[in-house]
Backbone as JSON Lines, residues from 0, in Angstrom:
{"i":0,"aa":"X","n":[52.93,14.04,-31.4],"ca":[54.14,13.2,-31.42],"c":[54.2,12.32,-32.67]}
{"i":1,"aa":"X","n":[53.13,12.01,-33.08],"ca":[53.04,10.84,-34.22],"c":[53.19,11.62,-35.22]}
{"i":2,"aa":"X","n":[53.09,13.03,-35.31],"ca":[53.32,13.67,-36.53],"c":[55.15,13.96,-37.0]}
{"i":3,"aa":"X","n":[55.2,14.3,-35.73],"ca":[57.23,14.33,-35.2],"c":[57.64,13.42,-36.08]}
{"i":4,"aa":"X","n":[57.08,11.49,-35.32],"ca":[58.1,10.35,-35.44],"c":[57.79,10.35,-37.12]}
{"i":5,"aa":"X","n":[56.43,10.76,-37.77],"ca":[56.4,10.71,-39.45],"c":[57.69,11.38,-40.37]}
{"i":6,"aa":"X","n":[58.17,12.62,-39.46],"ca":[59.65,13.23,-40.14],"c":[60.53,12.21,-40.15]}
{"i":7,"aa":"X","n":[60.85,11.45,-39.15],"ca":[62.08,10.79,-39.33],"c":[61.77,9.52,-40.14]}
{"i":8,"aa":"X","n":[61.7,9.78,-40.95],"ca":[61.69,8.16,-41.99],"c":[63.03,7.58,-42.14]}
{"i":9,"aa":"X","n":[63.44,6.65,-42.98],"ca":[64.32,6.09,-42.78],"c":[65.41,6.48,-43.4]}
{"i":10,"aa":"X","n":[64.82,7.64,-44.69],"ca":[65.51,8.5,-45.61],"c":[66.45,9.6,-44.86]}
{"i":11,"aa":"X","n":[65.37,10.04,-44.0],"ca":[66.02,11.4,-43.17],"c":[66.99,10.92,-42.13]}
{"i":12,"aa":"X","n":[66.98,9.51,-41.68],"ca":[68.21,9.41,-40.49],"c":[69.25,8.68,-41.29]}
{"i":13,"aa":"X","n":[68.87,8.07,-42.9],"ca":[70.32,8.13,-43.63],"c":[71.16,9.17,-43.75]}
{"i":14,"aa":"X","n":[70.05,10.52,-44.23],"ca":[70.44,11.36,-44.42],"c":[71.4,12.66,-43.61]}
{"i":15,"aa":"X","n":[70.9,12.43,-42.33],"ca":[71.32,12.96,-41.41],"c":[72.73,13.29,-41.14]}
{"i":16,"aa":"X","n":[73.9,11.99,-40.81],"ca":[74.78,11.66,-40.49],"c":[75.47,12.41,-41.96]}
{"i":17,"aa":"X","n":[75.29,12.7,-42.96],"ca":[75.89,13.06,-43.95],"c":[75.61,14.94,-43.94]}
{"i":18,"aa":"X","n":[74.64,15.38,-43.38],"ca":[73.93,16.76,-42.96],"c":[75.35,17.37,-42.13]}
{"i":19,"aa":"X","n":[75.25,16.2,-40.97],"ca":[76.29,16.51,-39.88],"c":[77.33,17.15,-40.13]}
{"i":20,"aa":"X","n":[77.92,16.14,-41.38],"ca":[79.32,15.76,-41.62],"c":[79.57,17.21,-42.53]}
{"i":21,"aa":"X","n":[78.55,17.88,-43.67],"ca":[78.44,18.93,-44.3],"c":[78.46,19.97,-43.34]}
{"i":22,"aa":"X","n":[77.8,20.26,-42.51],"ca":[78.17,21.29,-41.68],"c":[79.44,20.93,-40.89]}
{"i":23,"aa":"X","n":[80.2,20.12,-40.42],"ca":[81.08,19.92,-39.51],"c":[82.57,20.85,-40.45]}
{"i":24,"aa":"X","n":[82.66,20.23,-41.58],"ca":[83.32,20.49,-43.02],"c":[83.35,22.13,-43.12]}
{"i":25,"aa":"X","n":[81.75,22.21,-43.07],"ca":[82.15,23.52,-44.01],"c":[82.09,25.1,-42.37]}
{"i":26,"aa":"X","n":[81.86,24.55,-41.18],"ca":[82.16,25.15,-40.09],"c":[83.39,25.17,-39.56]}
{"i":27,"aa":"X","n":[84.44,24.08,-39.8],"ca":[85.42,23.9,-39.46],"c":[86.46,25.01,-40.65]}
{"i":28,"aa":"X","n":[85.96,24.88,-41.93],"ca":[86.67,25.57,-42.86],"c":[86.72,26.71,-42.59]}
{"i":29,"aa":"X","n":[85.31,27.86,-42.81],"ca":[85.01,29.04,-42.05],"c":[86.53,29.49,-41.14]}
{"i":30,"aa":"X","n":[86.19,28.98,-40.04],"ca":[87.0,28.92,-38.57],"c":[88.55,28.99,-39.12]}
{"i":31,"aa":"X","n":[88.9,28.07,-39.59],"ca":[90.41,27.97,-40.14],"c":[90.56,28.97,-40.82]}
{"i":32,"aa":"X","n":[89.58,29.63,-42.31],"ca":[89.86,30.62,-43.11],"c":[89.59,31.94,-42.66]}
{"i":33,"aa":"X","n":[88.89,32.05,-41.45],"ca":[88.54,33.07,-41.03],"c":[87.78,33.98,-42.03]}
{"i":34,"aa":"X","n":[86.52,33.15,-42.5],"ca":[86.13,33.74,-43.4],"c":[85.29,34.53,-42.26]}
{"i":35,"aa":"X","n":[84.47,35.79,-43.19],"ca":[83.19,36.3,-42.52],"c":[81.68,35.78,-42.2]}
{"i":36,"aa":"X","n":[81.7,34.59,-43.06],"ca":[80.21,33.6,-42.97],"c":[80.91,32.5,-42.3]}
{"i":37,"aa":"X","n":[79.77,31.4,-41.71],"ca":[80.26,30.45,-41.24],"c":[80.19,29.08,-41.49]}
{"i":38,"aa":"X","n":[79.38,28.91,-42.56],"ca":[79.05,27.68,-43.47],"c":[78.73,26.5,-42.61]}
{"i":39,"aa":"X","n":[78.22,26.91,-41.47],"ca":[77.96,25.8,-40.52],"c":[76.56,25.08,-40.24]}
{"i":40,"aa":"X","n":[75.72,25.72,-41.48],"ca":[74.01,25.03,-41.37],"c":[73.81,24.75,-42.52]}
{"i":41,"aa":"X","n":[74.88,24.69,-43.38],"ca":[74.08,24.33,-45.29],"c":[73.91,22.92,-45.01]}
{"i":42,"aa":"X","n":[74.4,21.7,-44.34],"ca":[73.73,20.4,-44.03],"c":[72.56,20.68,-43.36]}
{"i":43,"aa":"X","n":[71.7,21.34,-42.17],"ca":[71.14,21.29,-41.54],"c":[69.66,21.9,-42.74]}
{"i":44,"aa":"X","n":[69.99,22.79,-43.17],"ca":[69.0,23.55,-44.13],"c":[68.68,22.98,-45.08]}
{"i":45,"aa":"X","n":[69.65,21.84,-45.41],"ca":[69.34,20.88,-46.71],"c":[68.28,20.07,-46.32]}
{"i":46,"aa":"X","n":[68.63,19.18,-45.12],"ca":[67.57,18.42,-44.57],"c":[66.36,18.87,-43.83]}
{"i":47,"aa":"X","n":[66.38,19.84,-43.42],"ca":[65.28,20.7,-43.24],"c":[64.39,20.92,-44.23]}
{"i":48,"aa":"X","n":[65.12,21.49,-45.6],"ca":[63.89,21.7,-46.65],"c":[63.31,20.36,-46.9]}
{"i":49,"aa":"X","n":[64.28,19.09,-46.83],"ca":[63.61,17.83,-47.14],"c":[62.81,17.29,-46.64]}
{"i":50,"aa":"X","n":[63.19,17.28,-45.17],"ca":[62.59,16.36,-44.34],"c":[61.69,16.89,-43.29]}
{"i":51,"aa":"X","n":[61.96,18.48,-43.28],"ca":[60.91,18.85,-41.99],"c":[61.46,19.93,-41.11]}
{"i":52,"aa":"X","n":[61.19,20.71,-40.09],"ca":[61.3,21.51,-39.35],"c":[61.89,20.32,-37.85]}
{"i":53,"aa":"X","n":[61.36,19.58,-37.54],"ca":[61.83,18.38,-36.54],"c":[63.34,17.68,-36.76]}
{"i":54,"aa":"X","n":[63.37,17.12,-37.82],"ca":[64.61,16.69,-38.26],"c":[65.43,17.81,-38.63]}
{"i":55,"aa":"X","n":[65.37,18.94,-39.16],"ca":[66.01,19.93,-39.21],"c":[66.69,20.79,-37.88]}
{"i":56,"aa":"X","n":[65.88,20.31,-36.62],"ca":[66.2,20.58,-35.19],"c":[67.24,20.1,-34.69]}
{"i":57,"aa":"X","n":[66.64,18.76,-34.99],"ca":[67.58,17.65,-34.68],"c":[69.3,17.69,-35.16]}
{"i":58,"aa":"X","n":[68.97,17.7,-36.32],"ca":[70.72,17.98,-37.15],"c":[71.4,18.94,-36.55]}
{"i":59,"aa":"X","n":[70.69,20.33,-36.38],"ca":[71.52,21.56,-36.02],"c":[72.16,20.69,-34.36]}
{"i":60,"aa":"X","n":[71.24,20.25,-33.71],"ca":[71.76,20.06,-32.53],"c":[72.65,19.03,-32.14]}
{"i":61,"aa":"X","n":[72.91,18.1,-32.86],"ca":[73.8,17.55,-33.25],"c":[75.28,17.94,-33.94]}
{"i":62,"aa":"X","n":[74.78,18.5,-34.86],"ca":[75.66,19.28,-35.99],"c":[76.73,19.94,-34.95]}
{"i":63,"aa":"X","n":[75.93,20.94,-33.95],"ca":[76.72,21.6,-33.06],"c":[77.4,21.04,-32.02]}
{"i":64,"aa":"X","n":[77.35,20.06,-31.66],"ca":[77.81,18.94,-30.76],"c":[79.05,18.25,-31.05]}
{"i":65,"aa":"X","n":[78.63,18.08,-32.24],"ca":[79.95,17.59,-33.05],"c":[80.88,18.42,-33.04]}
{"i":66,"aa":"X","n":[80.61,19.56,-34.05],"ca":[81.05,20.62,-34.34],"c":[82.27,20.94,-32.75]}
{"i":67,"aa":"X","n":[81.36,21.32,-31.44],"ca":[81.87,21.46,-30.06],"c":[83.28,20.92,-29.85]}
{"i":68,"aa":"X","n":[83.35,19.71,-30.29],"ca":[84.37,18.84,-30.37],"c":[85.97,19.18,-30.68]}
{"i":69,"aa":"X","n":[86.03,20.21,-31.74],"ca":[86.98,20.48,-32.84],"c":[87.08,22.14,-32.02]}
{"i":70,"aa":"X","n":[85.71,22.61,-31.81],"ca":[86.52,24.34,-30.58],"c":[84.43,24.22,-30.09]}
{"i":71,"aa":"X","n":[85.03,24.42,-28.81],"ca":[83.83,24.2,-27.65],"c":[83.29,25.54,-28.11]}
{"i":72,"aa":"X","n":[83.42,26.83,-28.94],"ca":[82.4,27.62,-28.72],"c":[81.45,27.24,-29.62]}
{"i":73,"aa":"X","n":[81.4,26.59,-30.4],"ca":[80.13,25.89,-30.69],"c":[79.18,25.3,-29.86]}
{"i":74,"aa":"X","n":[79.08,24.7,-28.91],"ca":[78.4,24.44,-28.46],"c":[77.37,25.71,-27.64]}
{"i":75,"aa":"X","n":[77.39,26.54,-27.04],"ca":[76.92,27.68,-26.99],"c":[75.41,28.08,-27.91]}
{"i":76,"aa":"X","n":[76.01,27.7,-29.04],"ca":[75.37,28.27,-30.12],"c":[74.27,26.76,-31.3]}
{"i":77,"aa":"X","n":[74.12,26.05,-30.4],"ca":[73.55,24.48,-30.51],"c":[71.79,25.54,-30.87]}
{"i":78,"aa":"X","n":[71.27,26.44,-29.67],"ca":[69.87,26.77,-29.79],"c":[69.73,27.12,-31.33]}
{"i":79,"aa":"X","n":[71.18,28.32,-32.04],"ca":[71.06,28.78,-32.91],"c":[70.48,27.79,-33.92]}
{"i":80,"aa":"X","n":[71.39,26.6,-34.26],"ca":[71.24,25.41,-34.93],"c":[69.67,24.82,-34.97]}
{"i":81,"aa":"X","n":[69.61,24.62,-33.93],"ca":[68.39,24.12,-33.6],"c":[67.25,25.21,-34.2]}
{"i":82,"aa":"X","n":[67.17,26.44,-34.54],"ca":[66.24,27.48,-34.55],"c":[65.92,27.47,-36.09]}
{"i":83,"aa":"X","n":[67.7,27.53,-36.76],"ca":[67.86,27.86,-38.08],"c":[67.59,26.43,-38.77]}
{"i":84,"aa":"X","n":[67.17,25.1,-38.21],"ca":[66.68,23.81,-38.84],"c":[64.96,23.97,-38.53]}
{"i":85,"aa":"X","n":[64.69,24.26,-37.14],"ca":[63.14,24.36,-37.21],"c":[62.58,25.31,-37.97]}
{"i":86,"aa":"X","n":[62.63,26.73,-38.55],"ca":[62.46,27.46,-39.46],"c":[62.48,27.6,-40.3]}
{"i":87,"aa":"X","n":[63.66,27.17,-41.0],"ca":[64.06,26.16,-42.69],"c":[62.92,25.35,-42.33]}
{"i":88,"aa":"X","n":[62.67,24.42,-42.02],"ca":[61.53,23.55,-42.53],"c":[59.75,23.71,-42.07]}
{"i":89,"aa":"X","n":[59.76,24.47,-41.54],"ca":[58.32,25.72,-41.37],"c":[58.43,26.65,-43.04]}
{"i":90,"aa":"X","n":[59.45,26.97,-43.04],"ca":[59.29,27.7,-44.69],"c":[59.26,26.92,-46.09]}
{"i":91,"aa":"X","n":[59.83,25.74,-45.82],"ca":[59.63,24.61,-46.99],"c":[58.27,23.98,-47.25]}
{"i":92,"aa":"X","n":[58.34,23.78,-45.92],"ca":[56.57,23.43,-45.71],"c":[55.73,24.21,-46.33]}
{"i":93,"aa":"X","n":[55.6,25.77,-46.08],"ca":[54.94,26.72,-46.67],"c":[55.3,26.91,-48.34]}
{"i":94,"aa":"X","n":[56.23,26.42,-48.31],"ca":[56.49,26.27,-50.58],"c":[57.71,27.82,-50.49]}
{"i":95,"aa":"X","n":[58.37,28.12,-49.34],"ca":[58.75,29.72,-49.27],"c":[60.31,29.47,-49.76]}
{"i":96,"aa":"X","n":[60.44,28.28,-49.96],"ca":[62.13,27.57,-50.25],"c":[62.43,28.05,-51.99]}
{"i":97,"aa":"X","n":[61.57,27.76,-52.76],"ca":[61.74,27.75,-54.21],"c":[61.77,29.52,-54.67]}
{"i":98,"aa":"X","n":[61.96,29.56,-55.78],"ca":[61.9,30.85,-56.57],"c":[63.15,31.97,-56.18]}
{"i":99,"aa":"X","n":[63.47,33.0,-56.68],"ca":[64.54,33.9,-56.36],"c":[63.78,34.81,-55.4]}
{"i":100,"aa":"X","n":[62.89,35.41,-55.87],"ca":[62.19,36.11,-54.42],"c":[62.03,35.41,-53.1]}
{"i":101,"aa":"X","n":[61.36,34.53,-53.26],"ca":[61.18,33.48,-51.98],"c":[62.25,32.89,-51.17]}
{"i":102,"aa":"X","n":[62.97,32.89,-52.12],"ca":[64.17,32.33,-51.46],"c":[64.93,33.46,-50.28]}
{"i":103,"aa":"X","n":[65.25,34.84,-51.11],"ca":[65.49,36.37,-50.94],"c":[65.1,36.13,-49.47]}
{"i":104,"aa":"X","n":[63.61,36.0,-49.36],"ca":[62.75,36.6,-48.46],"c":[63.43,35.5,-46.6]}
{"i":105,"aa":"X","n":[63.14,33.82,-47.42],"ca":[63.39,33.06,-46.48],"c":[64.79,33.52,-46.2]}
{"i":106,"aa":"X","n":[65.93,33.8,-46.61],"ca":[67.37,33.44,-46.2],"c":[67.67,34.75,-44.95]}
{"i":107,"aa":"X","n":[66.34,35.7,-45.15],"ca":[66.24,36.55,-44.2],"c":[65.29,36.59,-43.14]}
{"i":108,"aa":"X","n":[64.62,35.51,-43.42],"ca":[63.74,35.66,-42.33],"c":[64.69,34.33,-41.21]}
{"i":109,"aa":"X","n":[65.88,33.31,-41.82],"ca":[66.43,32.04,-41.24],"c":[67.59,33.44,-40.51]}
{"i":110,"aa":"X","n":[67.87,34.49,-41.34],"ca":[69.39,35.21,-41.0],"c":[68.76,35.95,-39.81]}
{"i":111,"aa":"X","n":[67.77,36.51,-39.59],"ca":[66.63,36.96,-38.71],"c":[66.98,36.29,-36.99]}
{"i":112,"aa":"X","n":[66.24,35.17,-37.45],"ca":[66.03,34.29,-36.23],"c":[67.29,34.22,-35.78]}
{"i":113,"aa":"X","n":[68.13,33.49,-36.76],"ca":[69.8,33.05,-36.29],"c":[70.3,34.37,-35.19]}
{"i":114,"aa":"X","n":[70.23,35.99,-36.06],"ca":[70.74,36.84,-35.44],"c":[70.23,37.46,-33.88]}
{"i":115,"aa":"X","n":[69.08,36.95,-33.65],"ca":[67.88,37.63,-32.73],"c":[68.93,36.64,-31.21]}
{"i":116,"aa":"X","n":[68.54,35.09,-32.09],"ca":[69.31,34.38,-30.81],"c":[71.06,34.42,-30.03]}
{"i":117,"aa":"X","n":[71.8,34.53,-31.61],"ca":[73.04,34.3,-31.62],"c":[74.09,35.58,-30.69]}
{"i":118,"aa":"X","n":[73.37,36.42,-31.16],"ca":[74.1,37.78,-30.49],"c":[73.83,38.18,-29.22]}
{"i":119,"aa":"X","n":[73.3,37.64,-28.26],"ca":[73.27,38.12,-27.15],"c":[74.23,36.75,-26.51]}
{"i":120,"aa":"X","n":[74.47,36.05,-26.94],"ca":[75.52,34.68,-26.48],"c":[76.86,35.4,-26.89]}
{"i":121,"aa":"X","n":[76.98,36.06,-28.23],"ca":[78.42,36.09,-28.45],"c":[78.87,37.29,-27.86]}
{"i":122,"aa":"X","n":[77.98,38.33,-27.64],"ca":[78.26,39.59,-27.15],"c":[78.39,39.2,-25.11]}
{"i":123,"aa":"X","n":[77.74,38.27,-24.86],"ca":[77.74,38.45,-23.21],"c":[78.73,37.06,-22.79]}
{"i":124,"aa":"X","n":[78.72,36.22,-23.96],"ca":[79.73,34.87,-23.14],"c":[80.73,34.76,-23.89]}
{"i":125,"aa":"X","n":[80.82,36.09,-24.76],"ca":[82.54,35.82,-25.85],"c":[82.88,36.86,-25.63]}
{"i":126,"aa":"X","n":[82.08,38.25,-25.25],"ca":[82.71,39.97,-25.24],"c":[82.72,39.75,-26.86]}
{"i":127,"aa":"X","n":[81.9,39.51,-27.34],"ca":[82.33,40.01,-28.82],"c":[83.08,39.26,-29.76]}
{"i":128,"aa":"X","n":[84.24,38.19,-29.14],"ca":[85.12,37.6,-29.97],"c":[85.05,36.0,-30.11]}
{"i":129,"aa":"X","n":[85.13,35.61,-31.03],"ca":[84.88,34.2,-31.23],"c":[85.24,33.55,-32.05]}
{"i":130,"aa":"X","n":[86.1,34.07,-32.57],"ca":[87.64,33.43,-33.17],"c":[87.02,33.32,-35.01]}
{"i":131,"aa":"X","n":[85.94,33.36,-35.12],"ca":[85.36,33.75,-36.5],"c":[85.5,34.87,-37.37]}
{"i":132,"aa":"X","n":[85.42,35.14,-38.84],"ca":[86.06,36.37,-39.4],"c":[85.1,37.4,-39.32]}
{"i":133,"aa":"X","n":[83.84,37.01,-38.71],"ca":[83.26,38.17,-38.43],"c":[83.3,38.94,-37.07]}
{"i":134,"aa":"X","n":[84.67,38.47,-36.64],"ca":[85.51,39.35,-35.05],"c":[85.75,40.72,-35.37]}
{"i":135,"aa":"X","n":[86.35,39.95,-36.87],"ca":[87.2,41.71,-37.63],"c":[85.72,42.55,-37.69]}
{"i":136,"aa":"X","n":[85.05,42.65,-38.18],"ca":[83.92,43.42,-38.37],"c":[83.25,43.98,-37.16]}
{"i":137,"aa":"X","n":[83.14,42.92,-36.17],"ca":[82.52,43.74,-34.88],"c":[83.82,44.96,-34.28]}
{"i":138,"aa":"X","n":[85.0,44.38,-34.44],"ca":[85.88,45.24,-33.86],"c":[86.05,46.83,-34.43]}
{"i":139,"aa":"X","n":[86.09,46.48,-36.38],"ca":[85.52,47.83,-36.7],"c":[84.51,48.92,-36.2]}
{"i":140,"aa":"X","n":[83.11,48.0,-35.82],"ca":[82.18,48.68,-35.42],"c":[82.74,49.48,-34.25]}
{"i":141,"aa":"X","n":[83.62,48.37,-32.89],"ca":[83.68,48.64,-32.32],"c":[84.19,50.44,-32.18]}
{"i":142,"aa":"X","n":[85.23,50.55,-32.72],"ca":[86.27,51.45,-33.07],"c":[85.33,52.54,-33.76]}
{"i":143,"aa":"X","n":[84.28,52.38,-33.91],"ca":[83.66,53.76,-34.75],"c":[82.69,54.33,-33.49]}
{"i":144,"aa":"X","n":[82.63,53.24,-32.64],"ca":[81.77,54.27,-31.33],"c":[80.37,53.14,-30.87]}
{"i":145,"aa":"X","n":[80.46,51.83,-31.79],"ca":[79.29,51.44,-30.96],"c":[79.63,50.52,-29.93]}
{"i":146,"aa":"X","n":[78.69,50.39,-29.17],"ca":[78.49,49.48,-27.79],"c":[78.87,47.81,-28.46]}
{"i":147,"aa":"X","n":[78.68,47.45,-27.94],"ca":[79.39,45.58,-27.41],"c":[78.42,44.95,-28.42]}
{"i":148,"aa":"X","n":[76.86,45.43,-27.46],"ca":[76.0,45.01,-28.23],"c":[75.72,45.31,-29.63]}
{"i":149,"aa":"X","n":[75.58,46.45,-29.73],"ca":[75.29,47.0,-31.1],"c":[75.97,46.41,-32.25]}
{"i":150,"aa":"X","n":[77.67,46.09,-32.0],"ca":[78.31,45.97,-32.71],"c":[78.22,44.49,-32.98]}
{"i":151,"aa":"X","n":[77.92,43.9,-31.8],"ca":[77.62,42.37,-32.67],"c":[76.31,42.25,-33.36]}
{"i":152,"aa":"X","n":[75.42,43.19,-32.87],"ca":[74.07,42.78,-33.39],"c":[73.9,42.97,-35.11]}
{"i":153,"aa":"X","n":[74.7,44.24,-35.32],"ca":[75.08,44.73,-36.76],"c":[75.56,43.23,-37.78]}
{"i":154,"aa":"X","n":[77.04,42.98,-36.66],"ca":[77.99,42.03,-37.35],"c":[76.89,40.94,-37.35]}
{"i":155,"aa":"X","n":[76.58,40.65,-36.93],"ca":[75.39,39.49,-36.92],"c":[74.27,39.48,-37.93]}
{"i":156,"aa":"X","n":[73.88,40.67,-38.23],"ca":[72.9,41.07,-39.16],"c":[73.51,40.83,-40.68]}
{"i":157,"aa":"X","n":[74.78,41.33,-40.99],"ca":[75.71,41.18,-41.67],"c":[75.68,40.12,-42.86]}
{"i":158,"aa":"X","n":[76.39,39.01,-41.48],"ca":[77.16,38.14,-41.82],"c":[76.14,37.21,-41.98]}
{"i":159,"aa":"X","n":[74.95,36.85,-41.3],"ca":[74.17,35.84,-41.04],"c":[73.38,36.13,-42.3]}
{"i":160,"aa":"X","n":[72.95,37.26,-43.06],"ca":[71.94,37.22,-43.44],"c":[72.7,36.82,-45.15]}
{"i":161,"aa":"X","n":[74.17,37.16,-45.63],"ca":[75.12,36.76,-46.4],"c":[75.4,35.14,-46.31]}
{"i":162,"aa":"X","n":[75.44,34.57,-45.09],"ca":[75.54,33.43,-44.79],"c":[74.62,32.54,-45.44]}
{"i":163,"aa":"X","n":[72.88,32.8,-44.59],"ca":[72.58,32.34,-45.19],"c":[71.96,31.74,-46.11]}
{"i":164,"aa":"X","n":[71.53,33.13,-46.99],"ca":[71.53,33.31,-48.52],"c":[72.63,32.11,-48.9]}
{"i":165,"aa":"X","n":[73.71,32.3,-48.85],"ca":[74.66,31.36,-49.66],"c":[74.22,30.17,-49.59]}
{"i":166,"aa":"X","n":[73.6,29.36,-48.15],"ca":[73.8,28.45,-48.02],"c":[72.61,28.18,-48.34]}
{"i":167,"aa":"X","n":[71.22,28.87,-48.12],"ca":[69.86,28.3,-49.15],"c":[70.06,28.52,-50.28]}
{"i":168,"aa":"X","n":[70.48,28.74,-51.09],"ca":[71.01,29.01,-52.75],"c":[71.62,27.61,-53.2]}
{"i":169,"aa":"X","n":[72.51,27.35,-51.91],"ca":[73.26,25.92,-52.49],"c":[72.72,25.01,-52.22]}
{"i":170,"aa":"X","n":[71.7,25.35,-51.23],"ca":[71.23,23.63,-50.87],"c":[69.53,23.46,-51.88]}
{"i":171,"aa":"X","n":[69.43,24.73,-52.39],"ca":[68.33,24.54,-53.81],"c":[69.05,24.09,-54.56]}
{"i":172,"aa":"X","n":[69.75,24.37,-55.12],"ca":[70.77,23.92,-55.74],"c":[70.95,22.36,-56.02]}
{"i":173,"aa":"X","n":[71.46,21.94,-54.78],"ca":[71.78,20.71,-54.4],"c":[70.68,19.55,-54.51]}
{"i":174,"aa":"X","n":[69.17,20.52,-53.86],"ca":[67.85,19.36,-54.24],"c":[67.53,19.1,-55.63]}
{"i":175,"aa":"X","n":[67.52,20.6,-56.69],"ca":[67.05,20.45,-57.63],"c":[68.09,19.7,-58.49]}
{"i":176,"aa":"X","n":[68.62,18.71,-58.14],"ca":[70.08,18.24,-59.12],"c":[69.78,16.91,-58.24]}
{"i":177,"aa":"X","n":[68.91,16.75,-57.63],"ca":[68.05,15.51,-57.55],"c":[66.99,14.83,-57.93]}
{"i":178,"aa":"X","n":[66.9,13.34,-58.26],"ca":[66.0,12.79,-59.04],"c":[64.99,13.03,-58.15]}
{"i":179,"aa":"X","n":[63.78,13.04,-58.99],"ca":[62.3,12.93,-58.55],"c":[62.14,11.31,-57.65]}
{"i":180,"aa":"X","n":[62.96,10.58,-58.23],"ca":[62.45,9.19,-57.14],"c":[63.04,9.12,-55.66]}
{"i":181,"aa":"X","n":[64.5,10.36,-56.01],"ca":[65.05,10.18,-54.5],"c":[63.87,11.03,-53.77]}
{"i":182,"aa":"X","n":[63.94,12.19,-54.69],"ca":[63.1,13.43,-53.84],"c":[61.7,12.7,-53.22]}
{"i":183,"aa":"X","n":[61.27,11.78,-54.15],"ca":[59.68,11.31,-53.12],"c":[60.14,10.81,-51.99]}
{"i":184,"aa":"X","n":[60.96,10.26,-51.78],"ca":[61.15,9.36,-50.12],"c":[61.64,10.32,-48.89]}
{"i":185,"aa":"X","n":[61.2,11.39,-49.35],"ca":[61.12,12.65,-48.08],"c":[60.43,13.55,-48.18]}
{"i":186,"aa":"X","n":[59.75,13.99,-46.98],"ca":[57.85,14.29,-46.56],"c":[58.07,15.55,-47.68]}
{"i":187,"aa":"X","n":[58.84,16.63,-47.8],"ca":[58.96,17.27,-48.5],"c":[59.59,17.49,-50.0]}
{"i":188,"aa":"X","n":[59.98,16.37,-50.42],"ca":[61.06,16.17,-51.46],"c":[60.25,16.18,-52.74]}
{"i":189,"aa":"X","n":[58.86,15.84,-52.79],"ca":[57.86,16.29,-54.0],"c":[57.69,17.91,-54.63]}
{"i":190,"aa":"X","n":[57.88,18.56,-53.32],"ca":[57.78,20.31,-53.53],"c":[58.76,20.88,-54.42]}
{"i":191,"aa":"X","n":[59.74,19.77,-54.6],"ca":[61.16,20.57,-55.49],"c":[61.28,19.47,-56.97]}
{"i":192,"aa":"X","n":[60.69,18.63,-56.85],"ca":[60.4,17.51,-58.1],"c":[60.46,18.52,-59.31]}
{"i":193,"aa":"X","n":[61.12,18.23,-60.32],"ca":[61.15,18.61,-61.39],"c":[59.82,18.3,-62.55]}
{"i":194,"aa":"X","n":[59.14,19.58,-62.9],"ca":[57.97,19.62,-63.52],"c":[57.4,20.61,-62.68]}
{"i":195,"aa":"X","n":[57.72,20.4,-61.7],"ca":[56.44,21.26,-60.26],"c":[57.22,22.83,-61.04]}
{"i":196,"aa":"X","n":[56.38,23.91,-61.22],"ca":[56.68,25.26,-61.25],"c":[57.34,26.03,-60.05]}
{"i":197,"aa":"X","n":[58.06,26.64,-60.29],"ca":[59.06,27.7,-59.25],"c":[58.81,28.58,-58.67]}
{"i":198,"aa":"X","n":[56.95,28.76,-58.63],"ca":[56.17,29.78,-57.66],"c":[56.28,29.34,-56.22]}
């Protein structure tokens, strides 16, 4: 437990409420544009690489709560959140956040988890549909001959693993375009310090 309450410093629950607000933004956009990704964990993954696998839990489950607010099938999908923040920060921890390979590797092992959990919720408590642009895609599948399941598990494989590539890309992005003095005041924020090498 004392290792837990060490994630939340005072940095990470500033930080948080602004995590939220980035996923609320860019999940709500998704939804409206009906894009095929859902831009609904690049806050959660940010603070994850920073602050930890705990606080990275925390945000998603929140994130999705909020999120719930604006269209309830979010909430459903809170474990996802919660999975794709504890894993982001199990791989930061491990140094697996930095470099183009590493990165490659993590945005599939986060698109992985996301898909393992997410698709048996959208396929058995949505039939498949969930008002997201990756409906159109399962419905294709549908129409070529696969099952309920199959076809979300695909669309899921898809979209999640496009997803979130994009969104660890931007949120490296986003750290390394931070000072080294912000980056020390979070348990992880030394690993991306400028000077440190990109292995």
């Amino acid at each position: 437990m004392n290792k837990i309450k060490e994630d939340f410093t005072l940095m990470s629950l500033l930080l948080m409420p602004v995590a939220i607000a980035i996923n609320t933004v860019g999940g709500q956009l998704a939804v409206v544009l009906k894009l095929p990704v859902y831009l609904d964990a690049i806050g959660t993954i940010l603070i994850a690489m920073l602050a930890g696998p705990w606080v990275g839990a925390l945000t998603g489950l929140l994130s999705n709560s909020v999120n719930a607010i604006f269209d309830p099938v979010f909430l459903p999908y809170a474990l996802v959140s919660i999975a794709i923040g504890y894993v982001t920060g199990v791989l930061s921890k491990r140094n697996m956040m930095k470099g183009a390979l590493k990165i490659l590797v993590s945005s599939v092992i986060i698109a992985l988890v996301a898909s393992i959990i997410s698709a048996p919720i959208t396929a058995y408590m949505f039939g498949g549909v969930t008002g997201s642009g990756s409906t159109l895609i399962t419905g294709v599948l549908l129409a070529t001959g696969q099952n309920l399941l199959q076809a979300v598990v695909t669309t899921s494989l898809i979209t999640d693993t496009l997803d979130k590539l994009i969104s660890v890309v931007l949120c490296y992005f986003i750290i390394k375009s931070m000072s080294n003095r912000y980056l020390t005041k979070f348990k992880f924020g030394p690993l991306y310090s400028k000077g440190r090498n990109h292995g």
